[in-house]
C-alpha positions as CSV (number, residue, x, y, z in Angstrom):
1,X,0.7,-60.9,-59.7
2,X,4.1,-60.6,-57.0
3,X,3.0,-60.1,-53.4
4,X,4.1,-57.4,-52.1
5,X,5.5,-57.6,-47.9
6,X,5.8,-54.9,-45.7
7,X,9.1,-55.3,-44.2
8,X,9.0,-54.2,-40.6
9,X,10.2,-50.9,-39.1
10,X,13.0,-51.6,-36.7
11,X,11.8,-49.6,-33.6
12,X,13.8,-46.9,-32.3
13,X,16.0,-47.5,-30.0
14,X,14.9,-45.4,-26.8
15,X,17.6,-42.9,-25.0
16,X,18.5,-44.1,-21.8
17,X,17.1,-42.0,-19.1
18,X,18.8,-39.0,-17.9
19,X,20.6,-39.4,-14.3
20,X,19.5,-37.0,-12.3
21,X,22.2,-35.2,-10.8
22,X,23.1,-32.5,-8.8
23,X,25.9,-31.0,-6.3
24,X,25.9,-32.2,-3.0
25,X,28.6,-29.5,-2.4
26,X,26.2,-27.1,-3.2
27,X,22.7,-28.7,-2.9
28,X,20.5,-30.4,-0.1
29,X,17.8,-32.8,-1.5
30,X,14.9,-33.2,1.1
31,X,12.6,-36.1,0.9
32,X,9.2,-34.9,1.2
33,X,7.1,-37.6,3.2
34,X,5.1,-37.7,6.0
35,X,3.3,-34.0,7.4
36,X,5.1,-32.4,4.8
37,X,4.3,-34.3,1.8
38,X,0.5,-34.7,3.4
39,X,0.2,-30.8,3.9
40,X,1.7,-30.2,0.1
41,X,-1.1,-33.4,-1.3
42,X,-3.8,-31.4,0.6
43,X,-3.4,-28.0,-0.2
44,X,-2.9,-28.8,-4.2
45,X,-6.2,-30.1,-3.9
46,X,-7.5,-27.2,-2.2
47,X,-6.4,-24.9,-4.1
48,X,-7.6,-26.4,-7.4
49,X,-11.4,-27.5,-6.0
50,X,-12.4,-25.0,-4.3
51,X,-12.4,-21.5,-6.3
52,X,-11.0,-19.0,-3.9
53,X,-11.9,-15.4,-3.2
54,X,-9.9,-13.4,-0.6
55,X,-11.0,-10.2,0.8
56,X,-8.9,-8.0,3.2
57,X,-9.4,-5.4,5.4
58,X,-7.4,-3.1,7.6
59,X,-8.4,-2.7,11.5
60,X,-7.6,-0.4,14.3
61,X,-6.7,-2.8,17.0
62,X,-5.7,-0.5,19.6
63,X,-8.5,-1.1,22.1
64,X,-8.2,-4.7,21.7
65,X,-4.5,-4.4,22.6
66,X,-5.6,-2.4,25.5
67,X,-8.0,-5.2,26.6
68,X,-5.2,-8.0,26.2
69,X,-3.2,-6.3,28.7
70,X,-6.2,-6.0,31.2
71,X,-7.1,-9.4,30.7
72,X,-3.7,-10.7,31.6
73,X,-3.9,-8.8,35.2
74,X,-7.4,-10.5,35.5
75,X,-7.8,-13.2,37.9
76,X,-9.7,-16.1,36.1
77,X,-7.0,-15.5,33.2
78,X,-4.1,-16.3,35.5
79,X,-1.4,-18.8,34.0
80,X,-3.8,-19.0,30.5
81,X,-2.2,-17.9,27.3
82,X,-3.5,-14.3,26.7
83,X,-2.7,-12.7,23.4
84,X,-4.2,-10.9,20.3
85,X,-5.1,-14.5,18.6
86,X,-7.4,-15.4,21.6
87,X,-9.5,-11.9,21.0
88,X,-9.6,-12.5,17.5
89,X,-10.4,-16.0,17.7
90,X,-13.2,-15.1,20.2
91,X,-14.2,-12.0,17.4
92,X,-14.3,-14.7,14.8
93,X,-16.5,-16.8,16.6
94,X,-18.6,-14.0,17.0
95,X,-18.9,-12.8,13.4
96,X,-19.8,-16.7,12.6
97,X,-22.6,-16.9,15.2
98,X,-24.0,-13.1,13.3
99,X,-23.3,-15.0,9.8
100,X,-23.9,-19.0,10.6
101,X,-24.2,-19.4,6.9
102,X,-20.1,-19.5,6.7
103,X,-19.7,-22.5,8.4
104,X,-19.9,-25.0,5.9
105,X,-18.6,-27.6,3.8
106,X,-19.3,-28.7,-0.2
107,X,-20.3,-32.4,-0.3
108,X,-19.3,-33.1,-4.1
109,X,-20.7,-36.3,-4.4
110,X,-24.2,-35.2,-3.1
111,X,-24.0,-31.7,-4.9
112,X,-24.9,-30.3,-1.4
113,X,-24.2,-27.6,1.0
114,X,-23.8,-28.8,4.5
115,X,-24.0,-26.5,7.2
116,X,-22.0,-26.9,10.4
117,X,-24.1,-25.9,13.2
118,X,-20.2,-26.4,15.7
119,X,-17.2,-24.3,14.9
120,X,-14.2,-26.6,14.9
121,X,-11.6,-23.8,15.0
122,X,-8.5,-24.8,13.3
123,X,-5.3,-22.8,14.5
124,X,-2.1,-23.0,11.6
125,X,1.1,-24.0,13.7
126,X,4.3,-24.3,12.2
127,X,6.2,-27.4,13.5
128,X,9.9,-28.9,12.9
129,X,7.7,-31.4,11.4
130,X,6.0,-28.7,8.7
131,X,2.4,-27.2,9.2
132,X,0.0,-28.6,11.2
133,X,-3.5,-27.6,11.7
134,X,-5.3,-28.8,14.4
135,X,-8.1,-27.7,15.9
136,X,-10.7,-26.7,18.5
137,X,-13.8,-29.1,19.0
138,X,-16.6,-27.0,19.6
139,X,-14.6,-24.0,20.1
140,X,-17.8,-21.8,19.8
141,X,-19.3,-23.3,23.6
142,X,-16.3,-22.1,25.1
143,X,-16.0,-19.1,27.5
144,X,-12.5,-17.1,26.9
145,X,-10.7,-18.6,30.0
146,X,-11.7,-21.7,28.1
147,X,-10.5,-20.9,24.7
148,X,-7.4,-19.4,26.0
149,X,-7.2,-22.8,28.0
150,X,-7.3,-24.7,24.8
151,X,-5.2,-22.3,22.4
152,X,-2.4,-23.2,25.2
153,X,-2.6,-26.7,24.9
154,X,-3.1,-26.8,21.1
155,X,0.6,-25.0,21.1
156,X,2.2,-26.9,23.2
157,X,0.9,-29.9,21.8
158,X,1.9,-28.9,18.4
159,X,5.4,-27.4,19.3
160,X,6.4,-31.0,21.4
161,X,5.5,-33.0,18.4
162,X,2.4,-34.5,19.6
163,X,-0.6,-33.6,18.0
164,X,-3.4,-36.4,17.2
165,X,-4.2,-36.9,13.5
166,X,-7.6,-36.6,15.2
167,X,-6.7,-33.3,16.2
168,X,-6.3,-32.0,12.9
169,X,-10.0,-33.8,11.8
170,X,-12.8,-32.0,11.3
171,X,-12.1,-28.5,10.8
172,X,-14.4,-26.2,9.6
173,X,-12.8,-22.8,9.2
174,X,-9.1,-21.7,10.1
175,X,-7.2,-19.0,11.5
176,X,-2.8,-18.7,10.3
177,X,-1.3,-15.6,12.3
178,X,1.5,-14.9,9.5
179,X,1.9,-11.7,11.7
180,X,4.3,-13.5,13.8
181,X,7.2,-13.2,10.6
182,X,6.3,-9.4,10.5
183,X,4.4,-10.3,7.8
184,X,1.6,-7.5,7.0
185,X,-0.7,-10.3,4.9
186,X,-1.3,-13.2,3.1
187,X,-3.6,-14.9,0.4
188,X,-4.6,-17.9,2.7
189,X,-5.3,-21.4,1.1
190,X,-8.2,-22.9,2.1
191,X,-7.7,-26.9,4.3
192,X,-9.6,-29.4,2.3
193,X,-13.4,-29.2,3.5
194,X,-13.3,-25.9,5.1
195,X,-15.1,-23.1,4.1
196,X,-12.9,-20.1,5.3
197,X,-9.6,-19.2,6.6
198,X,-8.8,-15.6,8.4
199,X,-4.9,-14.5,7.7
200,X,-3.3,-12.6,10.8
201,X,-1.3,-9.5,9.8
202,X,1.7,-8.2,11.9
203,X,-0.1,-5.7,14.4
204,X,2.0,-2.4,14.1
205,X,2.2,1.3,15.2
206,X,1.1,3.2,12.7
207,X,-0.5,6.7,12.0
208,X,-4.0,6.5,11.4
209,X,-7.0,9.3,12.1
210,X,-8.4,8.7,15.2
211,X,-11.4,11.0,16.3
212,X,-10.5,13.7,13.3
213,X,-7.2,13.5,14.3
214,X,-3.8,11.5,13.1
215,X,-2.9,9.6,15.7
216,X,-0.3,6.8,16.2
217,X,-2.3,3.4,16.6
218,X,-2.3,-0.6,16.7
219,X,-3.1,-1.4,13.1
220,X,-3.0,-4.8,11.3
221,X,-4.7,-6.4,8.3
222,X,-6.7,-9.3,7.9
223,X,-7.6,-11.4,5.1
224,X,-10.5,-13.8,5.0
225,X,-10.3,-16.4,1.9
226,X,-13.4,-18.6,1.3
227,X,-15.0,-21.3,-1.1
228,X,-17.1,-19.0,-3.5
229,X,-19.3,-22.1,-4.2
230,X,-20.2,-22.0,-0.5
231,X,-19.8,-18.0,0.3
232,X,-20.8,-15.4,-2.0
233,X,-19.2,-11.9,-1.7
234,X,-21.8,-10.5,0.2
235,X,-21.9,-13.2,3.4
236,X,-17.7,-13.0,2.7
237,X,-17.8,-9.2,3.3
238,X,-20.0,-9.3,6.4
239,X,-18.1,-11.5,8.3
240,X,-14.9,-9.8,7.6
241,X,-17.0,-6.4,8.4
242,X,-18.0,-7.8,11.7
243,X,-14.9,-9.1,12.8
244,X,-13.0,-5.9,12.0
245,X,-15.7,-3.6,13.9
246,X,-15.3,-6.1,17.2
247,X,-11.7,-5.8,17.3
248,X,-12.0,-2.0,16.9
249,X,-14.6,-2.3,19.7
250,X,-13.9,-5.0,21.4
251,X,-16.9,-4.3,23.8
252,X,-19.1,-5.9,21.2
253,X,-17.9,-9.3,22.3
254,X,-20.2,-8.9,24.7
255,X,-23.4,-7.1,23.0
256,X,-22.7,-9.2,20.2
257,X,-21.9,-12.6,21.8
């Protein structure tokens, strides 16, 4: 009987690999590394952990606008930053207080909800470096010449270049005022650990009935995405509710507070 021998198959040879090529003339290739390349890493894990739900809302604003203007004449607001955001930051700390249950975090390797009893306001600020989020420790103790006091600083801070990686460390729920770019509204990604983020819509004259009447007012829409493992629709829909029916009356930041 002959023995039969497999003679070897010759592997393939393997293609070289493609150069990658492209026209400077035409082109700019930027590295992404650093904030920017941190930022992009965190919000691709965001956005695939956490299962999103956004809800929106449309607001009169025009008493709140009204109240901005008053409260920049006001004495213990002189030389503070006094705009929209600081009412609506104050509302949002508000409608958290009414709805504490928002104010948490998913610990994945417990299989745990943890509850934040501190609001660590994150502010979105767009930086030559890319998009930074630090935020306010504590933010809910403050008064408003307080949190207007640290909005400021947290600007400033960002715009120079010098925000603390500390800074941007324990946040647990985020405001991004996309109204700035004229920008009516946004889908908001959640930051990593957070359990809600409230999109700022451009604040605009438009008609709206007023009293029975059309009228022109200060309208803007908000959108509030949260972690649907953490928030159900109903707790989402009450704190959106409750922040839209402050800034329509903003005198509830006081018999709500």
């Amino acid at each position: 009987m002959t023995a039969v021998t497999a003679s070897p198959v010759p592997a393939q040879a393997q293609a070289p690999a493609p150069v990658v090529t492209y026209d400077t003339a035409r082109e700019t290739r930027i590295p992404v590394k650093g904030v920017r390349k941190a930022t992009a890493t965190a919000m691709i894990g965001s956005a695939f952990t956490a299962p999103h739900v956004t809800e929106f809302v449309t607001v009169d604003v025009t008493r709140t606008m009204k109240l901005v203007e008053e409260l920049k004449q006001d004495k213990e607001m002189q030389g503070l930053r006094v705009n929209p955001l600081l009412l609506i930051a104050k509302a949002l700390l508000v409608a958290i207080k009414r709805n504490p249950d928002v104010n948490a975090s998913w610990d994945e390797t417990a299989q745990e909800i943890v509850l934040k009893h501190y609001v660590n306001l994150g502010i979105a600020a767009a930086t030559p470096r890319g998009l930074i989020v630090p935020n306010i420790k504590d933010a809910h103790t403050k008064t408003l010449p307080q949190l207007a006091g640290s909005l400021g600083e947290l600007v400033s801070t960002a715009r120079e270049g010098k925000t603390s990686p500390a800074a941007m460390q324990g946040g647990t729920v985020t405001i991004t005022n996309v109204g700035v770019f004229g920008v009516d509204t946004g889908t908001p990604i959640l930051n990593p650990g957070e359990s809600a983020i409230l999109a700022i819509g451009a604040i605009k004259l438009q008609p709206w009935v007023h009293k029975g009447k059309v009228k022109p007012r200060q309208v803007t829409t908000l959108a509030l995405s949260f972690d649907h493992r953490l928030v159900d629709g109903e707790l989402g829909s009450k704190v959106l509710a409750d922040l839209a029916a402050i800034l329509e009356q903003p005198k509830r930041l006081i018999t709500w507070a």
